[in-house]
N, C-alpha and C positions, 0 to 999 in steps of 0.2 A: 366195692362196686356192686349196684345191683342192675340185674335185665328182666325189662317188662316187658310184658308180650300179649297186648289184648286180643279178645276174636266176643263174635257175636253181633255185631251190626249189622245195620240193614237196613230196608227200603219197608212200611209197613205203613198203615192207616191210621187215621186218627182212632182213640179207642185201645187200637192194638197195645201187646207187652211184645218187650223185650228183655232178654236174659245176657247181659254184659259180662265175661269173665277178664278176668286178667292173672296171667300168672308169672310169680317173681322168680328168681335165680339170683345164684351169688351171694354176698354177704347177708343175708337176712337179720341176721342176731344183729346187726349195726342197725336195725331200723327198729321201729316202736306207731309208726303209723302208714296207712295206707288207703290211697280212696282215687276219687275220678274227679278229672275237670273237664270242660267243655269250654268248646268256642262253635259259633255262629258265624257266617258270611257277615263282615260289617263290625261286631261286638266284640269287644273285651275276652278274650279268658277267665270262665268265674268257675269256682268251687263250688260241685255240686254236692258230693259227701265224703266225709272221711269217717275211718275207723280206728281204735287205736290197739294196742296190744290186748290190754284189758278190753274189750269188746264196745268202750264209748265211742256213741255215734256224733255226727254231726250233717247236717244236712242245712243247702240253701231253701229259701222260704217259698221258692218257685217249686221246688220237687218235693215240700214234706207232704206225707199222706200219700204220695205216687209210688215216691220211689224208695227202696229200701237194699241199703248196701249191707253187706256181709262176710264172713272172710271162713275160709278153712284151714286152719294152722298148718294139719298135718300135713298139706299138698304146698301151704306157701301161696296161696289162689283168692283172690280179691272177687266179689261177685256184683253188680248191682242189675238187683230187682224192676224194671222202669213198666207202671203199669199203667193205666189212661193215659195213654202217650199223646201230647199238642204236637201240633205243629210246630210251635215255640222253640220245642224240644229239639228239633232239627240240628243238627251240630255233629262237627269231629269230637268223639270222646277220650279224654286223653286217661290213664293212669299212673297214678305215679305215687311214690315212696319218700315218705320222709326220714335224715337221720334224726338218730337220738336227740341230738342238741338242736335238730334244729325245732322253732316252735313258732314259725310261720304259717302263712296260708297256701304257701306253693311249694310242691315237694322238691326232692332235692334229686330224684330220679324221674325218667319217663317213659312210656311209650310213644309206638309209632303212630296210634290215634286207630279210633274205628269210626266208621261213617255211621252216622245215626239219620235216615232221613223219615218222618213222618208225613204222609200225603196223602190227600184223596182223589 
């Protein structure tokens, strides 16, 4: 069992960054990947980026060059970087952990979600 626990959301301008953390507990050595997903009023849940143990990224084609995710082993702590933030952007951000076997696009753990709202 692993527990997520984001913080860093918020209310910010077009333009502005935000600094997203998320931090795990629990089994960790059971997992091998970690990253954020997002939903919209209306939309789907899509994968915005994962990371993997070895440090490969992955990111969807709407946030590469903006956003950049990252991890700190020794804290167990997932980061993502969100910089020229859209409006678009607006969303609950989720995090979440995948196990070893799994090698899907949706993790196998979550959080409670942080509010992202970008406005003018």
């Amino acid at each position: 069992q692993v527990q997520l626990v984001e913080s860093g959301g918020g209310l910010v301008q077009p333009g502005d960054s935000l600094r997203l953390s998320c931090a795990a507990s629990g089994n960790i050595f059971s997992t091998n990947r970690m990253g954020w997903h997002r939903q919209a009023p209306g939309k789907e849940r899509e994968l915005v980026a994962w990371i993997t143990r070895g440090g490969t990224t992955k990111y969807a084609e709407s946030v590469k060059g903006r956003f950049t995710i990252s991890r700190d082993s020794s804290k167990n702590t997932v980061y993502l970087q969100m910089n020229s933030l859209k409006p678009e952007d607006t969303a609950v951000y989720y995090c979440n952990c995948w196990r070893n076997s799994n090698l899907g696009l949706s993790g196998d753990y979550w959080g409670q979600g942080t509010q992202v709202t970008i406005s003018s």
